[in-house]
ROSE-671521 format. One record per residue (C-alpha): x, y, z; residue in three letters. Coordinates in steps of 0.25 Angstrom, whole numbers, padded with zeros to 4 digits, always signed. Each point is the difference from the previous one (the first is absolute). Layout:
BEGIN
XYZala
...
***
This chain:
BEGIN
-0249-0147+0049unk
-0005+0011-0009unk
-0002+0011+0011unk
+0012-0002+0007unk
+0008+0002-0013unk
-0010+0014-0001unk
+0004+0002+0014unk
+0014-0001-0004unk
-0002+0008-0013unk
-0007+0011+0008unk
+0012+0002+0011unk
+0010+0000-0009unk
-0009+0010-0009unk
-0002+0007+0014unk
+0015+0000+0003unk
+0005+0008-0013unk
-0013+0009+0003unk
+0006+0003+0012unk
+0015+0001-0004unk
-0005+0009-0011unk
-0007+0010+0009unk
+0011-0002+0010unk
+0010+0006-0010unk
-0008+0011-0007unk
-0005+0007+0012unk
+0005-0005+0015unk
+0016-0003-0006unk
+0010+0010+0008unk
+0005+0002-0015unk
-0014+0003-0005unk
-0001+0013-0003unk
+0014+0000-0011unk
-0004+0000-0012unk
+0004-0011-0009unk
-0007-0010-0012unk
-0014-0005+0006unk
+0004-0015-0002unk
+0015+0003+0005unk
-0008+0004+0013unk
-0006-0011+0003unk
+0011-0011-0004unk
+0012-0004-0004unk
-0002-0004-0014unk
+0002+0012-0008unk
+0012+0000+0005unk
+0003-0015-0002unk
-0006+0001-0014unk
+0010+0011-0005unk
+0012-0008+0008unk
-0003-0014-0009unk
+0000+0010-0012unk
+0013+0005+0004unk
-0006+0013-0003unk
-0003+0005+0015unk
+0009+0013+0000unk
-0006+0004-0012unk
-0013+0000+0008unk
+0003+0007+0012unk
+0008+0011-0007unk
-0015+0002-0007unk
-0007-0001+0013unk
+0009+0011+0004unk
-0005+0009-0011unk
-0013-0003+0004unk
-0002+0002+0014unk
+0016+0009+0004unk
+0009-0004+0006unk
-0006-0010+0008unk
-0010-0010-0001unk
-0007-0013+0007unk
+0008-0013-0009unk
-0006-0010+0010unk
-0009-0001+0012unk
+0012+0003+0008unk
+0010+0006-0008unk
+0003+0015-0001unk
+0010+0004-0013unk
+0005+0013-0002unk
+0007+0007-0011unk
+0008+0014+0008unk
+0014+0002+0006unk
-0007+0004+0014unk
-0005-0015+0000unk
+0012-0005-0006unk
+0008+0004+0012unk
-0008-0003+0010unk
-0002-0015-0003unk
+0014-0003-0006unk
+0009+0008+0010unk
+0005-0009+0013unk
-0008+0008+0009unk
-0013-0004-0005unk
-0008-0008+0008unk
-0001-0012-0011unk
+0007-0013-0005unk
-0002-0009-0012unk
-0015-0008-0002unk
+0000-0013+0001unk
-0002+0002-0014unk
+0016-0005+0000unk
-0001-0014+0008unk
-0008-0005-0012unk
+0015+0001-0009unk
+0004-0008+0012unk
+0001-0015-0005unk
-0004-0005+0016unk
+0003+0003+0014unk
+0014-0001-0001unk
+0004+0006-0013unk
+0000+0017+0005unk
+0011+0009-0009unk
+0001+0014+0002unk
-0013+0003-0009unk
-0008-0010+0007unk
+0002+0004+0014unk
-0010+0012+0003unk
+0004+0003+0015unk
+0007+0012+0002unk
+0010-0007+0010unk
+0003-0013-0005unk
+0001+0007-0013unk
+0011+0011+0004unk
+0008-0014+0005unk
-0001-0006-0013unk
+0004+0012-0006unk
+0012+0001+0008unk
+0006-0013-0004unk
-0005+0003-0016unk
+0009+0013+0001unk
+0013-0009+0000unk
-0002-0002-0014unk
-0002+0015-0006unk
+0012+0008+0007unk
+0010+0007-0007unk
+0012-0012-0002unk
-0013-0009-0005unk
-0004+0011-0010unk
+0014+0002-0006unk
+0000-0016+0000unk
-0012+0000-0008unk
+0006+0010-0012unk
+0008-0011-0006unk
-0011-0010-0002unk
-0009+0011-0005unk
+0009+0004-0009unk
+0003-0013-0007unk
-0014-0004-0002unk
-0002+0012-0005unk
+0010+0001-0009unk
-0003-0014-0007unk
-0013+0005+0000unk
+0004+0010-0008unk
+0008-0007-0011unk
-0012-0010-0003unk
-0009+0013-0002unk
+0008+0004-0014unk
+0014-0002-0006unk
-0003+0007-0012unk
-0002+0015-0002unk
-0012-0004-0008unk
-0014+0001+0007unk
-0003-0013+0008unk
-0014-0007+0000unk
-0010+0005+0009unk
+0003-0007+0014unk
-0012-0002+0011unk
+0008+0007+0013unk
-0009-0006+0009unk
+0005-0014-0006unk
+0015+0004-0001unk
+0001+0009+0011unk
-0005-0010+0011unk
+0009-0008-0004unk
+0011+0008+0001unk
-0004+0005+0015unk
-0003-0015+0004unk
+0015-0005-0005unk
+0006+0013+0008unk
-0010-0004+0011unk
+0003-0015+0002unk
+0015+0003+0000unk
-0002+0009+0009unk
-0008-0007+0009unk
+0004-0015-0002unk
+0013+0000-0009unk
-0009-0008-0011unk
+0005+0004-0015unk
-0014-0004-0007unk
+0000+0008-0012unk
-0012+0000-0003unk
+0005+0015-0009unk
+0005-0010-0008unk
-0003-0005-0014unk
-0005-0014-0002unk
-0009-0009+0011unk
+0001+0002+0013unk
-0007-0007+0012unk
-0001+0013+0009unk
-0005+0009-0010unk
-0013-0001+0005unk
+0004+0004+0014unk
-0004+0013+0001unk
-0015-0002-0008unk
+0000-0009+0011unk
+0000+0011+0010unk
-0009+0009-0006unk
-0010-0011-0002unk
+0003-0003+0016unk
-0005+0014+0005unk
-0011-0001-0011unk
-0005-0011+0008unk
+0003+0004+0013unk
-0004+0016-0001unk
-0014-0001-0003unk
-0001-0007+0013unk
+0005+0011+0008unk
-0014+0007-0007unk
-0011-0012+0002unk
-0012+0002+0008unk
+0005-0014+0007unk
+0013+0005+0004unk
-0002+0000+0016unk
-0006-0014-0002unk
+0013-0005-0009unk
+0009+0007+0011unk
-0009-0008+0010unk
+0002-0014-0007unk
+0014+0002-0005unk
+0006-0005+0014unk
-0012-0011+0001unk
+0005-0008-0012unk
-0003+0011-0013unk
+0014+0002+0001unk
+0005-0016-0003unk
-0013-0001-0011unk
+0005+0012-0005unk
+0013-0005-0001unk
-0005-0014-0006unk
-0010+0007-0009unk
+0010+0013-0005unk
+0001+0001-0014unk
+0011-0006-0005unk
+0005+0013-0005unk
+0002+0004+0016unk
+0005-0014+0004unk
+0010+0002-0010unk
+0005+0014+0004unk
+0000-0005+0017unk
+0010-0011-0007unk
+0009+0009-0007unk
+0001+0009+0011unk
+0002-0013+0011unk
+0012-0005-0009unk
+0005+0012-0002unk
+0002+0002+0013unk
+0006-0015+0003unk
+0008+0002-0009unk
+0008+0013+0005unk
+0001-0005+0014unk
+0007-0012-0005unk
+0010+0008-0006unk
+0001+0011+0012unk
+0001-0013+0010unk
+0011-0005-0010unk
+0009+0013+0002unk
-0004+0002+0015unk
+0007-0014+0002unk
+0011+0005-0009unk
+0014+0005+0008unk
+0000+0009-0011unk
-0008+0012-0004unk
+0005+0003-0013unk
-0013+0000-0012unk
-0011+0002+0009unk
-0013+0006-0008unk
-0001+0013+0006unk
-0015-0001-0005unk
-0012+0005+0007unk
-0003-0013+0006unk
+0014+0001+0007unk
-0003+0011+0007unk
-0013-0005+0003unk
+0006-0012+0007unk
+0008+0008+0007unk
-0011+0007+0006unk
+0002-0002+0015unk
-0012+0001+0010unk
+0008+0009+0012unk
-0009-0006+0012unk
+0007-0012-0002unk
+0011+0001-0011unk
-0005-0011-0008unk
-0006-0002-0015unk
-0012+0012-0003unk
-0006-0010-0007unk
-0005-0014-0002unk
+0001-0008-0011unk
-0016+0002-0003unk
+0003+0015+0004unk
+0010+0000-0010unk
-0011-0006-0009unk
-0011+0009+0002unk
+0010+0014-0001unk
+0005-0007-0013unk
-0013-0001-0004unk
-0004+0015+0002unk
+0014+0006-0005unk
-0001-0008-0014unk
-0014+0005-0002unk
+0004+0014+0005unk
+0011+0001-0010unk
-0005-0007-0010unk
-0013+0009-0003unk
+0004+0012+0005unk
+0013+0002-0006unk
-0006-0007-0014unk
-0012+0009+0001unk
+0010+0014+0001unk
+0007-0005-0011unk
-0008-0002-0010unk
-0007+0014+0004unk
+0012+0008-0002unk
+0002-0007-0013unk
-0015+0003-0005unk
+0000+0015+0006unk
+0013+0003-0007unk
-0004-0007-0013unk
-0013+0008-0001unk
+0006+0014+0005unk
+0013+0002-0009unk
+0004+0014+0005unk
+0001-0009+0014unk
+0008-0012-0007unk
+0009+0011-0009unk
+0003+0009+0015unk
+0002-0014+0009unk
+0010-0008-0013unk
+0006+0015+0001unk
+0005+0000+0015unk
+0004-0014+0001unk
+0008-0001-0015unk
+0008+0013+0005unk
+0002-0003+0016unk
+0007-0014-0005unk
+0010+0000-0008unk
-0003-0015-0002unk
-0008-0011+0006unk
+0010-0005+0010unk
-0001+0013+0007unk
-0014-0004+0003unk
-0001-0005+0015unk
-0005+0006+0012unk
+0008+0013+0005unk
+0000+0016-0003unk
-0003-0001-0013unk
-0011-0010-0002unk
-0005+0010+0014unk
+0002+0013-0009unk
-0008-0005-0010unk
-0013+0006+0003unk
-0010-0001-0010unk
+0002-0015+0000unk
-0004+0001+0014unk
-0012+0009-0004unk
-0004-0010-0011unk
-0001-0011+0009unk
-0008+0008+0010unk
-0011+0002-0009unk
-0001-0012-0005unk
-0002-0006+0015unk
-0011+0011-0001unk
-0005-0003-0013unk
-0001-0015+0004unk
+0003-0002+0014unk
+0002-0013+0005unk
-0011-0006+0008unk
-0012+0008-0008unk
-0012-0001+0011unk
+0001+0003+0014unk
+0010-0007+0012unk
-0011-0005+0009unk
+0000+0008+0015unk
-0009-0004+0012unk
-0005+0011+0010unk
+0006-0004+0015unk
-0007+0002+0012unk
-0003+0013+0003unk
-0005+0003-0013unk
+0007+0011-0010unk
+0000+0012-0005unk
+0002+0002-0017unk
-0005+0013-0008unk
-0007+0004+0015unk
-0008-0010+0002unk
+0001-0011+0009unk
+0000-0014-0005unk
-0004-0011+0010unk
+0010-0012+0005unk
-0001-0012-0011unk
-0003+0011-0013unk
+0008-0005-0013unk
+0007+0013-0005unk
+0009+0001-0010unk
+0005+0009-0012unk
+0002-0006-0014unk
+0013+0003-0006unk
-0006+0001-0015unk
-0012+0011+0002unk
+0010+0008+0010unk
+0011+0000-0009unk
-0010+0005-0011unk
-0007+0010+0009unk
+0002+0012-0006unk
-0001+0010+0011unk
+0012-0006+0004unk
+0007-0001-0012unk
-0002+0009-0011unk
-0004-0005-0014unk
-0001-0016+0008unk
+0000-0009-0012unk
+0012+0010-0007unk
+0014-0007-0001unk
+0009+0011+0006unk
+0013-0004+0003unk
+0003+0016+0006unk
-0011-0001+0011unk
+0011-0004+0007unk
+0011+0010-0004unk
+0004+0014+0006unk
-0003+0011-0011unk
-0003+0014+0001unk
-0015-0004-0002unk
+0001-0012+0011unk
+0004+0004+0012unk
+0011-0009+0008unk
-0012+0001+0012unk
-0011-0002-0011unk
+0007-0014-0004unk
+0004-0003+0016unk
-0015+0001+0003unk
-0004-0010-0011unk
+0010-0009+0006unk
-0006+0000+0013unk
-0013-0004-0005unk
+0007-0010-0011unk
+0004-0014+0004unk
+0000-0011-0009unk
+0006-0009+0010unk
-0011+0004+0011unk
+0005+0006+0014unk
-0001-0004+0013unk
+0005-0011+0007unk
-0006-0009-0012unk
+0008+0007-0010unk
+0008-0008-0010unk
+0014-0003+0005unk
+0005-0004-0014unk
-0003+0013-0006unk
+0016+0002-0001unk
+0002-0014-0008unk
-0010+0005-0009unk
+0003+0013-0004unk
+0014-0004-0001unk
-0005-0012-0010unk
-0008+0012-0007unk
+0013+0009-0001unk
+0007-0010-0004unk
-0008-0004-0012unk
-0005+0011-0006unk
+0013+0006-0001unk
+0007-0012-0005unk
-0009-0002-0009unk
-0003+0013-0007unk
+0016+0001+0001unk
+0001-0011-0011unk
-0013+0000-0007unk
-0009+0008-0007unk
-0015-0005+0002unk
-0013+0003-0003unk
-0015-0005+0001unk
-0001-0008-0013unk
-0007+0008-0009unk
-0016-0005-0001unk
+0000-0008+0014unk
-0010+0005+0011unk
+0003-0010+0010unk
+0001+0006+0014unk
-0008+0014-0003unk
-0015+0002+0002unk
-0011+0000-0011unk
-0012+0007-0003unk
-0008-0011-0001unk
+0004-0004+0015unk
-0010+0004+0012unk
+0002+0015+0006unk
+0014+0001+0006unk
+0006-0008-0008unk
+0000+0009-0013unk
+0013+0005-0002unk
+0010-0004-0008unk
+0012+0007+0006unk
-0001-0008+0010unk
+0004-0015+0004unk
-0011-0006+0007unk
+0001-0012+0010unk
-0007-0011+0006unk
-0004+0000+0015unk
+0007-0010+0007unk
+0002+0005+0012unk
+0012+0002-0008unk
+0001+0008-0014unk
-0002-0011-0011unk
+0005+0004-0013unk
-0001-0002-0015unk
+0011+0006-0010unk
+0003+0010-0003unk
+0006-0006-0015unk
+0016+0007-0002unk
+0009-0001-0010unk
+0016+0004+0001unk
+0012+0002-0006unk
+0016+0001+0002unk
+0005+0015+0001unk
+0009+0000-0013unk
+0009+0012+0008unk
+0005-0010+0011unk
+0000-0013-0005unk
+0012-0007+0004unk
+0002+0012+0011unk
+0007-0001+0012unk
+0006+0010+0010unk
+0013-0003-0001unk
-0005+0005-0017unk
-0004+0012+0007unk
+0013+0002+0009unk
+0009-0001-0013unk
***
């Protein structure tokens, strides 16, 4: 019994031997530099990813080995806008990882994210753009807007300082209340005062990625994609934390919930009062090979899923960025409450249209910030198709993991002059920066990805974004309370993480967030304010 238990020990030992050697010196990828442990496995990479500090790591890596470096066995991340276009663009020869299918709660349950095959993807893609056209957009003003501006009144009535208010508290709670109208018609104030059963929600989610996203990373990943069709995928779904369970049960009778009430009016003879909300125009969707639904009721699931997430963080996430970049550089705040307080003559001019258009430094505020604290801070996993690739030169053989992470690109500073500097006027035309100067950054910029993969929601969110700020700094004052470093870097943190002009996030596959702590205050000039005050 004892030697076959040494005879076990010794091929396993002879194995990772083997593995080890494998990966070091006969890999295709064995010749890019990268970390010596990151070489031979995935844990490093795992490690960083449970921390939720991965994009701090590679963007290290990057300073260490250029602009491109050996993160795993078989993945290849680079950090240059030759490589940024030739994996994103639609003409590249990739799609997503299976990395994705692991977001996916079982075989049936595919969204838009989730769905990494270029075709059945563009299909899906189709249908979803039923809900972000023009009409849907100018639909989506007015719930916006109302949140927003309740959201507003609870920040301060007073034209004394307020106490210091966590935005990544008050702020998700705002997007989620806009969001759930949007989506589902469900008035959870959870922005509110006093208890509330939702308020959790949207911890919920982040804790949801927080589970899920590390997977994506694991050493074990092919195995889990493996077992998740064989029966992983029910004993996860028994043995989920109840923190998961609970969110998959929100989002199910959410979505109950609104076809009830859309199934209610389709059998109406009138069609007076329908919720023009975005899960209307969702339903409407038509699939045009045979004129039917574009989605199933677990379809509808999965895409609710994915578009509350989506929202959720990364609207949440910009928010509460603009307000810590703005409250830490005051020549930024004094030039944007500047151009917003004299293009409206009062807050009800404040919707979408030429003037909230004209208003360019807002525009350029938000910019930055989605460069300052993008989104999704590592990379969007690709796979190299058959016939291989070419990035930076070099070829890259079918199955290679490629990949730019959106945190050290975004920072990488022969790109972007002075990186890690709040500058709002990167992104305006002056006698120094050239109108060409400014289109070649855009090119290379794009905080909603490109390609075919790109996010279709982008003009939801910067309309929530405009929206927002504007109305916002149009009524209040606001400032990061004095003494409060939530949010901003510390020198006592690890290397890349220093700075404290600026707001620092968690990896989550999203940007997880903490603060930053604001306080506000009524204008006294416009109190009472209205435009028909201003027409008199």
């Amino acid at each position: 019994m004892a030697s076959v238990a040494v005879l076990v020990v010794g091929l396993v030992c002879g194995m990772i031997l083997t593995n080890l050697l494998y990966n070091l010196y006969f890999h295709p990828l064995a010749k890019i530099p990268g970390p010596f442990f990151a070489r031979v496995s995935s844990l490093p990479s795992f490690y960083h990813a449970c921390r939720g500090h991965r994009h701090i790591w590679l963007s290290q890596n990057f300073q260490l080995y250029g602009a491109k470096f050996r993160a795993t066995p078989n993945t290849v991340l680079f950090n240059s806008t030759e490589a940024y276009s030739a994996i994103y663009d639609s003409k590249g020869n990739f799609e997503r990882s299976n990395a994705y299918h692991i977001f996916s709660r079982n075989v049936e349950d595919y969204n838009t994210l989730t769905t990494t095959d270029v075709h059945s993807h563009a299909k899906k893609r189709r249908y979803l753009k039923a809900v972000f056209t023009d009409r849907s957009m100018k639909a989506a003003a007015s719930f916006i807007i109302r949140h927003v501006d309740r959201w507003i009144d609870l920040r301060s009535s007073s034209s004394e300082w307020s106490q210091p208010q966590d935005m990544s508290a008050h702020i998700g709670y705002l997007v989620f209340d806009t969001m759930n109208d949007l989506f589902y018609g469900n008035d959870l104030k959870t922005k509110e005062c006093g208890p509330n059963q939702y308020r959790g929600i949207p911890d919920l989610i982040e804790r949801y990625l927080a589970f899920q996203y590390p997977i994506t990373k694991s050493p074990l990943r092919s195995l889990v994609l493996w077992l998740k069709p064989r029966g992983l995928n029910q004993l996860l779904d028994a043995c989920s934390p109840p923190h998961v369970r609970d969110f998959y049960r929100f989002v199910r009778n959410s979505v109950e919930k609104r076809l009830e009430l859309h199934n209610k009016h389709e059998g109406s003879d009138s069609k007076e009062n329908v919720r023009e909300d975005m899960f209307y125009f969702l339903l409407s969707s038509k699939d045009p090979e045979t004129n039917g639904p574009a989605f199933t009721k677990r379809e509808l699931m999965a895409e609710s899923r994915l578009l509350l997430i989506a929202s959720n963080d990364t609207t949440s996430t910009a928010l509460c960025s603009i307000l810590f970049y703005i409250g830490k550089y005051g020549h930024v705040y004094d030039k944007l409450t500047k151009e917003i307080r004299t293009t409206f003559a009062c807050d009800e001019e404040i919707f979408p249209g030429p003037k909230l258009a004209s208003c360019k430094y807002l525009r350029a505020v938000i910019e930055e910030s989605l460069r300052m604290t993008p989104a999704g801070p590592s990379e969007p996993e690709r796979v190299v198709l058959a016939g291989g690739a070419v990035i930076d030169g070099q070829v890259y053989p079918e199955k290679t993991i490629v990949g730019l992470p959106q945190w050290a690109y975004f920072h990488n500073e022969d790109i972007f002059e002075h990186a890690f500097l709040f500058d709002p006027e990167r992104w305006i035309e002056s006698p120094d920066n050239p109108v060409e100067k400014i289109h070649q950054l855009r090119r290379v910029f794009s905080p909603f990805h490109k390609g075919q993969y790109n996010c279709i929601g982008q003009g939801l969110a910067l309309l929530d974004l405009s929206l927002t700020i504007s109305r916002l700094l149009w009524k209040l004052d606001c400032r990061i309370a004095p003494g409060t470093k939530l949010g901003q870097g510390s020198r006592n943190s690890s290397w890349g993480m220093q700075d404290e002009n600026v707001y620092q996030v968690t990896d989550l596959f999203v940007s997880g967030r903490q603060g930053p702590m604001m306080q506000f205050r009524r204008r006294t000039d416009v109190l009472g304010k209205t435009c028909e005050d201003d027409a008199i």
